[in-house]
C-alpha positions in Angstrom: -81.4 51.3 53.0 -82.7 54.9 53.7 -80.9 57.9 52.3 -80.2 60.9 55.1 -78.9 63.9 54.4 -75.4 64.5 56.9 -76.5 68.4 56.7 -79.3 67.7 58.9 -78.4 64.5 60.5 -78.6 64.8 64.5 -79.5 61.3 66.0 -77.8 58.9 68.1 -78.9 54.9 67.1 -78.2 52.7 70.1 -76.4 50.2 68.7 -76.2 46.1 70.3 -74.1 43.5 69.3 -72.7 39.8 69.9 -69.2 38.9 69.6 -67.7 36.5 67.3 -65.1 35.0 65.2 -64.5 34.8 61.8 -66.8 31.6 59.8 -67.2 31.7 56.3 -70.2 30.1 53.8 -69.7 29.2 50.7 -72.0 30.5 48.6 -71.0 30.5 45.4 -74.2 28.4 43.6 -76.4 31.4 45.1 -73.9 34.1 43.3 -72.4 32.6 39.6 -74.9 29.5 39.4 -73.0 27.3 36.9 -71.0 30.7 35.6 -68.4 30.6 37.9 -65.5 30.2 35.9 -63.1 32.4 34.7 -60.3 35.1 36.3 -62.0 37.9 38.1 -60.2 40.9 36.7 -62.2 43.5 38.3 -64.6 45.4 40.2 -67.3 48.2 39.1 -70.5 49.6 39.1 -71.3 49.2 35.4 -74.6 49.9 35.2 -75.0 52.5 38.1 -77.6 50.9 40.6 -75.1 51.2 43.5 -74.6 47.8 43.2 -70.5 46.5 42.4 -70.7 44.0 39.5 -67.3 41.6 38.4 -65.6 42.0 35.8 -64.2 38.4 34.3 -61.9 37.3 31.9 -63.1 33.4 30.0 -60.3 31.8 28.3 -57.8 34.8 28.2 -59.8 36.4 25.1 -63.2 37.7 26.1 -64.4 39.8 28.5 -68.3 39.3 30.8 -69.4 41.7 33.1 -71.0 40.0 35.8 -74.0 42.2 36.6 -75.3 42.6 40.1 -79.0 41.5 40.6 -81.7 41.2 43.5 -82.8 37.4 41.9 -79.9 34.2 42.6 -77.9 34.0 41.4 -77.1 36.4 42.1 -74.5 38.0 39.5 -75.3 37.4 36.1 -73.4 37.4 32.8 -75.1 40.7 31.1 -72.4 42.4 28.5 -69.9 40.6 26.7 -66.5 42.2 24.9 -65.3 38.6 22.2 -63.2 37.5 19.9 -65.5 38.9 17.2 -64.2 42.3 18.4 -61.0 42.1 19.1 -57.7 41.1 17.1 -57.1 37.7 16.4 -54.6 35.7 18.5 -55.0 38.7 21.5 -54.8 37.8 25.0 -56.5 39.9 27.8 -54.0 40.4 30.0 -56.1 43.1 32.2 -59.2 45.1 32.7 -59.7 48.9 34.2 -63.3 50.1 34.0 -63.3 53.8 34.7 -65.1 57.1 32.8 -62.6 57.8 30.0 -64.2 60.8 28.5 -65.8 62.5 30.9 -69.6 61.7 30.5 -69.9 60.1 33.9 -70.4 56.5 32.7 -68.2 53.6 32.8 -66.1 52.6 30.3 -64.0 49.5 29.9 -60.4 49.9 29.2 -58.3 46.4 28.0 -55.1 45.8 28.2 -53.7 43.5 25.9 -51.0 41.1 24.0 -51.3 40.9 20.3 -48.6 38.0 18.9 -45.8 39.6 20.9 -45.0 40.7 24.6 -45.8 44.5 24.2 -49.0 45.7 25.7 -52.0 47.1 23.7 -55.0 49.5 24.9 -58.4 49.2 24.0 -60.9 51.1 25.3 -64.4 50.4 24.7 -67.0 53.3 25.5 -70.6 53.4 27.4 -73.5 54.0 25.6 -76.7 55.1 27.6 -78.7 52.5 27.3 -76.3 51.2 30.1 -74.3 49.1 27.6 -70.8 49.3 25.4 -70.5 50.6 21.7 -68.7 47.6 20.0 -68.6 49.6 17.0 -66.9 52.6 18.3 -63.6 51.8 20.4 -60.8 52.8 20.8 -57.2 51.2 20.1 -54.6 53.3 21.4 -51.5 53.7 19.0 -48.9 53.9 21.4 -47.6 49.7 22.9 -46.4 49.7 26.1 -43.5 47.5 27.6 -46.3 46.4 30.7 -49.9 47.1 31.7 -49.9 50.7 32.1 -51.3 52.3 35.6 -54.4 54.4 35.4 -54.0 57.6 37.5 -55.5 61.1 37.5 -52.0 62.5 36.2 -53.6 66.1 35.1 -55.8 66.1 38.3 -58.7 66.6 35.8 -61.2 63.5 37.3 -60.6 62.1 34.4 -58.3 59.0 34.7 -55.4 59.1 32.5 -53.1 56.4 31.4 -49.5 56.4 32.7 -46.7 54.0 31.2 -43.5 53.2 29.3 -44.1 52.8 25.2 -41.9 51.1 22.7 -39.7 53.1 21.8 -39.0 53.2 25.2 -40.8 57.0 27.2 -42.5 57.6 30.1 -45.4 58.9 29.2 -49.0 60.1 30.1 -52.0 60.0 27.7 -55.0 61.8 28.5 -58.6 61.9 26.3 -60.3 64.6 25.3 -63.3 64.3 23.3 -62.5 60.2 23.1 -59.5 61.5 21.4 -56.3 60.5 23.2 -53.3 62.8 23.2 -49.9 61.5 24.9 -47.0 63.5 26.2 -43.6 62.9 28.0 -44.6 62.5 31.8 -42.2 63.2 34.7 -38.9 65.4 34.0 -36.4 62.4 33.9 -36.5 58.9 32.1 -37.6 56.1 34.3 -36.9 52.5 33.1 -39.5 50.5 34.8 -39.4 46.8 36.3 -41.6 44.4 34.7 -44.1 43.7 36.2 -44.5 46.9 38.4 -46.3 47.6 41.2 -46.8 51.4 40.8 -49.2 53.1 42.6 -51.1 56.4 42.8 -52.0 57.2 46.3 -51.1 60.0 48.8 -47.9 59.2 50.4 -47.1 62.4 53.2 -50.5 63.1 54.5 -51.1 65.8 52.5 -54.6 64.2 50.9 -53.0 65.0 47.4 -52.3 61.7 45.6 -48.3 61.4 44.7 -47.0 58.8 42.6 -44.8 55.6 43.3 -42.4 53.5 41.0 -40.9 50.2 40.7 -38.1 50.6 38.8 -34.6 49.0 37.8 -32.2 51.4 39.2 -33.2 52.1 42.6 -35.8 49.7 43.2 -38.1 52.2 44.3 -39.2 55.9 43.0 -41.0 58.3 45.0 -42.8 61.4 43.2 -44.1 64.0 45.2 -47.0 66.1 44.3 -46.3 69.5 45.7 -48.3 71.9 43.1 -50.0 69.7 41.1 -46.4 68.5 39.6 -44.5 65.3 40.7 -41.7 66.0 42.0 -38.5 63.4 42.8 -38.0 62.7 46.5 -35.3 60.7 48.2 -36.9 57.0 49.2 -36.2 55.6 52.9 -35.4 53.0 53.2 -33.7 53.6 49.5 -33.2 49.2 49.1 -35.8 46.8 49.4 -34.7 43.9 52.0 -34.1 40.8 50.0 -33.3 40.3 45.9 -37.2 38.6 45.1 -39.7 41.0 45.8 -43.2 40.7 45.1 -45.6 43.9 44.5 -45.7 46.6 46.4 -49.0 47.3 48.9 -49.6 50.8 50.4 -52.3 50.7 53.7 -52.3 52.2 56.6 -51.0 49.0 58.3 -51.0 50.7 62.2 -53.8 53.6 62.1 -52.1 56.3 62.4 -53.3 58.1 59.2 -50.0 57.7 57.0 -50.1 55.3 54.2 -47.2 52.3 54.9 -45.5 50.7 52.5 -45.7 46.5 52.5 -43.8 44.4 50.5 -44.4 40.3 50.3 -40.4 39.1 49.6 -38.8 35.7 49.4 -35.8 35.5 51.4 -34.2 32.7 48.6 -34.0 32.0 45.3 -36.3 29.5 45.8 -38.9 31.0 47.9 -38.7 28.5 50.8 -38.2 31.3 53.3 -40.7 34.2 53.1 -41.4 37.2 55.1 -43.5 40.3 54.7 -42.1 43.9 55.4 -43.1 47.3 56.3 -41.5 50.4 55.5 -43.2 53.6 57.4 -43.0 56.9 56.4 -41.4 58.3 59.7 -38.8 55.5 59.7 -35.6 54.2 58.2 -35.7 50.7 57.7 -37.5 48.1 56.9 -39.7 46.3 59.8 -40.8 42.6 59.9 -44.4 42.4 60.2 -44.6 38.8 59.3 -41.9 35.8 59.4 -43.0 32.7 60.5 -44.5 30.5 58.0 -44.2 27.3 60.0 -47.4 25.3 60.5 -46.5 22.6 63.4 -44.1 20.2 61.1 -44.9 21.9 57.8 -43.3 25.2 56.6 -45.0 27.4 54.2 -44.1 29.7 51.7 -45.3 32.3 49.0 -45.5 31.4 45.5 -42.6 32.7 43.3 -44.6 35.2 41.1 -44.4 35.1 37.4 -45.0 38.6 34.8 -48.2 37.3 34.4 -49.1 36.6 38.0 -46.7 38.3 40.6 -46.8 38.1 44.2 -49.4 40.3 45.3 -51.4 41.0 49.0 -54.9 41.9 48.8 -55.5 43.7 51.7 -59.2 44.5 53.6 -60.9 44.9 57.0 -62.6 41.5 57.4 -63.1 41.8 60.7 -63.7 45.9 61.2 -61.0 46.5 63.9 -59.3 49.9 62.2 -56.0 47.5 60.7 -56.1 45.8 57.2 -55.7 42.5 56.9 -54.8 40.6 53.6 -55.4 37.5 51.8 -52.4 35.5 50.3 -51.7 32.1 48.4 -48.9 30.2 50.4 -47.8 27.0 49.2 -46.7 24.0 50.8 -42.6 24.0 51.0 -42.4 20.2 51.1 -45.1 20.0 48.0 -48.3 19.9 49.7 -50.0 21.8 47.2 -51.4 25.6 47.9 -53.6 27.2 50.3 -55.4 30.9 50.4 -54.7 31.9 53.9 -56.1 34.9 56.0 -53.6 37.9 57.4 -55.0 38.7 60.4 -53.2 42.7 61.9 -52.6 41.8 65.4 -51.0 43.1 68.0 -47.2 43.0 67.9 -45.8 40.6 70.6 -42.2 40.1 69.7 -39.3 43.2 69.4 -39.0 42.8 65.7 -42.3 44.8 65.1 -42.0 46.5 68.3 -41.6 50.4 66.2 -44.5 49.8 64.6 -46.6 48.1 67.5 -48.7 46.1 64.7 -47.9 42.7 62.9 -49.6 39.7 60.9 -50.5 36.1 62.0 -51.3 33.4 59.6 -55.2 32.0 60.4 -53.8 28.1 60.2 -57.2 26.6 60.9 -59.7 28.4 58.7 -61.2 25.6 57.0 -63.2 26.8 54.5 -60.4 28.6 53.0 -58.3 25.4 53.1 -61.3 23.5 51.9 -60.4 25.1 48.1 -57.7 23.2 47.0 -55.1 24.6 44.2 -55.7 27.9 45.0 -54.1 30.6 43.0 -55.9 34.1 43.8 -57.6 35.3 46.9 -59.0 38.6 47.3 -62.0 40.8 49.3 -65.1 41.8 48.2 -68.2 43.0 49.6 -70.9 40.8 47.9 -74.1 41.8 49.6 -72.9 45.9 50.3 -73.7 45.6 53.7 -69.9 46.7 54.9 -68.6 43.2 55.7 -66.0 41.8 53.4 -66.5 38.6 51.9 -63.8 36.8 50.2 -63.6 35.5 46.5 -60.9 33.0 45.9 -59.5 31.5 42.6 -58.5 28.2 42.0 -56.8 26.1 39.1 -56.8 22.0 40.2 -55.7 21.0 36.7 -53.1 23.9 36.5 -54.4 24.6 32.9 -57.4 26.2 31.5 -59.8 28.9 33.0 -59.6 29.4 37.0 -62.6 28.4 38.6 -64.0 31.2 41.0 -65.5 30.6 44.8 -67.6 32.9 46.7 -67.3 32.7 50.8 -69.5 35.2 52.7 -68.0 36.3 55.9 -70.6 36.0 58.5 -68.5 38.1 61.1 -70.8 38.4 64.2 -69.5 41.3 66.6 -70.2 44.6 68.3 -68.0 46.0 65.5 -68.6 49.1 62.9 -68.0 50.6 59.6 -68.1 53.7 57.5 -67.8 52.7 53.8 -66.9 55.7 51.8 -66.8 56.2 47.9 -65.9 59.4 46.2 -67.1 59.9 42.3 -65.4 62.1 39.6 -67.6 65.3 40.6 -67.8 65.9 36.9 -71.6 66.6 37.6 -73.9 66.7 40.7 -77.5 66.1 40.4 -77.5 67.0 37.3 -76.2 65.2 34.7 -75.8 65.4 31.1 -78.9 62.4 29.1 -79.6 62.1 32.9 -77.0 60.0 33.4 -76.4 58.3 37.4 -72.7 59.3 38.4 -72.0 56.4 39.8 -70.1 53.8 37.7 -66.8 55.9 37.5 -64.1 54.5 39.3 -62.4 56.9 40.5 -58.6 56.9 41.3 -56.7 59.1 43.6 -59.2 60.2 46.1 -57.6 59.8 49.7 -60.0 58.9 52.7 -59.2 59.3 56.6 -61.6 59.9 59.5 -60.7 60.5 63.6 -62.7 59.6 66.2 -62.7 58.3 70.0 -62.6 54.9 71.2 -64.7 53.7 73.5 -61.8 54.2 76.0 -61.6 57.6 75.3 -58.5 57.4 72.7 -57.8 59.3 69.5 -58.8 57.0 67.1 -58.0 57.2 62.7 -57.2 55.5 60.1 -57.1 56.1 56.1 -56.7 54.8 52.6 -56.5 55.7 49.2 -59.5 54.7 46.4 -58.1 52.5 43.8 -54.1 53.4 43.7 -53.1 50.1 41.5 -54.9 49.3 38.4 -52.1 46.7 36.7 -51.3 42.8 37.5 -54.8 41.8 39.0 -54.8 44.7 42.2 -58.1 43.7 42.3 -59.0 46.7 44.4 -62.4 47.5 45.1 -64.0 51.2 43.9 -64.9 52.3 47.3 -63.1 52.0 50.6 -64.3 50.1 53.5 -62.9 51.7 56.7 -63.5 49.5 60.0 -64.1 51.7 63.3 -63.4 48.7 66.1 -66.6 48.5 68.8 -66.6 51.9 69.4 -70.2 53.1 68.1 -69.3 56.6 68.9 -70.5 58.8 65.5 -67.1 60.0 63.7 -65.8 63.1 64.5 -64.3 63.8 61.4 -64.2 62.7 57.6 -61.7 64.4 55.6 -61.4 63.7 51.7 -59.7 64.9 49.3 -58.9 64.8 45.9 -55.7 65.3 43.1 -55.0 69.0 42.3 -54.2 70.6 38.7 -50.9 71.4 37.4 -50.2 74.9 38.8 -53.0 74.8 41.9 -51.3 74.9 45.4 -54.4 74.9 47.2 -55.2 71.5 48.2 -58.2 70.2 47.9 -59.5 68.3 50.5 -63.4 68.8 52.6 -64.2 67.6 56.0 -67.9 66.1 57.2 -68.3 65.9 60.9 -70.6 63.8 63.0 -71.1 60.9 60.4 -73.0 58.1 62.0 -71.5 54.2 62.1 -72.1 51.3 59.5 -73.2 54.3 56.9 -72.1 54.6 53.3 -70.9 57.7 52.4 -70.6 58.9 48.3 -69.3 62.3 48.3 -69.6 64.3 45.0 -66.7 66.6 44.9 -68.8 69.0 42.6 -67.0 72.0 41.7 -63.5 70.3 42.2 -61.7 73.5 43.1 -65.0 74.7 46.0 -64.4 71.8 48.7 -67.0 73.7 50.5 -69.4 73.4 47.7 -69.3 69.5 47.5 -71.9 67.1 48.4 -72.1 64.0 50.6 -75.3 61.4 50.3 -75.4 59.0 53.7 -76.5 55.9 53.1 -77.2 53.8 56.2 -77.0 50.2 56.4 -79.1 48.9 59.4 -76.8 45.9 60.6 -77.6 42.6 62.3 -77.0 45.0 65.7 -79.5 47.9 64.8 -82.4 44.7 64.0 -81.4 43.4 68.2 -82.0 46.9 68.9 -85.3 47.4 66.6 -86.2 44.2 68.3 -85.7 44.6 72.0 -86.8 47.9 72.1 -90.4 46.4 70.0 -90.4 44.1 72.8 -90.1 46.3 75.6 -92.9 48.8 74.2 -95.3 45.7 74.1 -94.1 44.9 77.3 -94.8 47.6 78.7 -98.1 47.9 76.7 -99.1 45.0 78.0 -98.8 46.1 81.6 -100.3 49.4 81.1 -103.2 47.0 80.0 -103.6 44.9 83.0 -103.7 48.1 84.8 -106.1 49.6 82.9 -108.1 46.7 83.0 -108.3 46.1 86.7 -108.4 49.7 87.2 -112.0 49.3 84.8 -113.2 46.1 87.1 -112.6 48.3 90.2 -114.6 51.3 89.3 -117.6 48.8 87.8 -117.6 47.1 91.2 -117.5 49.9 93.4 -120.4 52.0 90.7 -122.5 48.9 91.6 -122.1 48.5 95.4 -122.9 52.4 95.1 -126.1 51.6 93.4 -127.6 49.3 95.5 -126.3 51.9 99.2 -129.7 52.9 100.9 -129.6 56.5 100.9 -131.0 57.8 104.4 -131.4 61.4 103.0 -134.4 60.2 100.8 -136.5 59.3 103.7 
């Protein structure tokens, strides 16, 4: 992995490649060993190498950070948060690393259940040796009715926590100094539904993050940030499209650069019909992305969520195309058990999805993901940061006790490309305070979209926000993985940008031109309110098609060495021959 700096970045790589379909390797002994137990929680860089470590959850009380290393296995049990810490009888119930006072080094914030249904905070802080203080936490006073949703409400680039408390108020608690301070948020009561799906993420293009609800009246709550405020805005379509709804996903399902809304639903009380929807910003109702669940004979089904474990999509790139795809736990409608089963984001070929032009098709015949049996959570992950998205899936075969966690790599062989983009708090550049690596912040709110040309000569985008859900296992990754199809045409723009202050209209957003494929991109918006200012570092990550191109064009040069060789060689013979026949001429002038 080299570092380049995009200021003076000007050449082309010629890039080769195979295609290929998807096969996965399990390879979970080479990443947990005999530690692969447990309910992955979440994802971070803890210890600020640039490396993602896991965050997992053993027996529903303690807490390991799995940290990310260059020996197998590969991710190794380093910090632990137990039951010597924490209140008796607690349950972890969920786990948002982010920087929650500003220093620029990851802290661990815990949600939890203490003898009662209410939700409890915890937040445990970073110490620079690269570890946590277990002496110096941080209990919030304030219960919630759910797991709160971490969001950048003050636009500060410092996440913030945003909830309902008991007594029940909407509110938003910020820290300063460690010390937390909470306030009414929003200018009208919201009564949410438990659990939520809220999300933080921009929703009108305007690469300011604006804030979504789940709630109990109308089902859905959409809060527009205009000046740094939320404001309410009318919801369309206002009524979801069946009573059971699962979570709520927000991707940009078609590539045009908008964020769409997909929601998972079950079409009975019983969840033997299912269907996936798709509400788009620029329309009216609710579209049909995804509807037949039949597998020859058998039909399949979601599984009815619970508080603890809604319905959820986890959505990613696997196979770098442009569209997300998702991962899902369907179960067996005759009681066949339960499957993890790939979404692939095809092509639409019936009229239901003809508006938006994009649907889903259920990968049947993936064996290795049917090969887990009992599955309960499936989800994407880059394991070896080189773009691709692997898959971790959790399983449960006695239905009690810990979740046992497998690792599949994703060895996706195609003339297919990436940019991998992850912005940081911009609290500090290169300079930080005890020298500290900005890295491990997780940042939420930061919104992502690039254009480019196909290799057809088509306008080309997509986008996504960085880390809009935080409650109910999102499981979403701190950077964003954007697939560019087989064009390997350098990007013609990057735009980022990043929430604004109460009170600032200007938006803040920067743009980076001529970024080059299968790159990873960590922009430092340092001063927030000087886009211009900010800093980008390009990582490239030479891919399986870059080491054919290293390799043929190796081969060619000693080709053609080789040639040159003989020629030179024969070349040599001939002049020695003729330099002899020369010596041994009679020369008539002598005589």
């Amino acid at each position: 992995m080299w570092m380049i700096n995009v200021n003076i970045l000007a050449f082309l790589i010629i890039f080769l490649g195979r295609y290929g379909t998807l096969a996965l390797q399990d390879v979970t002994v080479d990443l947990f060993g005999a530690e692969n137990h447990g309910t992955v929680a979440a994802f971070g860089d803890f210890n600020s190498d640039k490396q993602t470590d896991i965050f997992i959850i053993r027996e529903r009380s303690e807490l390991l950070i799995f940290l990310a290393d260059v020996k197998a296995p590969y991710f190794k049990p380093k910090v632990h948060i137990g039951s010597d810490v924490l209140p008796r009888d607690s349950i972890i119930t969920s786990v948002v690393p982010g920087d929650y006072d500003g220093d620029s080094q990851m802290d661990v914030l815990l949600t939890l259940q203490i003898k009662s249904d209410k939700t409890t905070v915890f937040i445990f802080w970073a110490k620079n040796n690269q570890t946590l203080d277990m002496d110096d936490f941080l209990r919030l006073n304030e219960t919630f009715t759910d797991q709160p949703l971490v969001m950048d409400f003050n636009g500060d680039m410092i996440p913030d926590i945003f909830g309902v408390t008991t007594p029940p108020s909407t509110v938003a608690c910020y820290f300063k100094s460690r010390i937390p301070k909470c306030e009414n948020a929003l200018n009208s009561s919201v009564k949410m539904r438990i659990p939520h799906s809220n999300a933080f993420t921009d929703l009108n293009k305007d690469f300011t993050a604006d804030l979504f609800l789940t709630t109990e009246g109308p089902m859905f709550e959409t809060w527009i940030s205009k000046d740094g405020n939320f404001h309410k805005m009318d919801v369309l379509p206002p009524h979801p499209p069946a009573k059971t709804v699962g979570q709520s996903s927000f991707v940009d399902f078609d590539g045009d650069g908008y964020q769409d809304h997909l929601l998972p639903v079950c079409l009975d009380d019983a969840c033997q019909r299912s269907a996936i929807y798709l509400a788009h910003p620029n329309h009216t109702e609710w579209v049909p992305v995804l509807s037949d669940f039949q597998r020859r004979e058998t039909v399949w089904g979601f599984v009815p969520g619970t508080p603890s474990q809604p319905l959820t999509l986890h959505l990613g790139d696997y196979n770098l195309d442009g569209f997300p795809d998702a991962l899902v736990v369907l179960r067996n409608t005759s009681g066949g058990g339960q499957l993890a089963f790939l979404l692939e984001n095809v092509p639409c070929n019936n009229a239901s999805c003809h508006s938006i032009g994009r649907m889903f098709r259920i990968h049947w015949d993936q064996s290795d993901l049917g090969a887990i049996p009992h599955a309960v959570i499936a989800t994407f992950f880059d394991i070896y940061e080189d773009g691709i998205l692997d898959m971790l899936v959790l399983s449960q075969p006695g239905g009690k006790g810990d979740f046992i966690v497998h690792a599949l790599k994703n060895n996706f062989e195609a003339d297919a490309y990436f940019v991998k983009v992850m912005v940081l708090s911009g609290l500090c550049s290169n300079v930080c305070p005890d020298q500290v690596k900005p890295f491990g912040v997780n940042q939420p709110g930061p919104y992502v979209m690039y254009t480019t040309v196909d290799s057809n000569g088509y306008l080309k985008n997509a986008s996504a926000g960085q880390l809009s859900q935080s409650a109910h296992f999102s499981l979403q990754l701190p950077y964003t993985v954007l697939g560019l199809g087989r064009s390997a045409n350098f990007l013609d723009h990057l735009y980022v940008g990043i929430p604004r202050e109460p009170g600032v209209t200007a938006i803040r957003k920067q743009e980076w031109t001529a970024i080059i494929p299968n790159s990873q991109l960590i922009v430092i918006p340092y001063p927030h309110n000087e886009p211009r200012s900010w800093s980008a570092k390009l990582y490239l990550t030479p891919s399986n098609s870059v080491l054919l191109t290293a390799i043929a064009l190796i081969g060619v040069c000693v080709f053609i060495l080789v040639i040159i060789g003989i020629l030179h060689w024969q070349e040599k013979k001939a002049d020695d021959r003729e330099k002899r026949q020369e010596a041994h001429r009679f020369h008539f002038d002598a005589m």
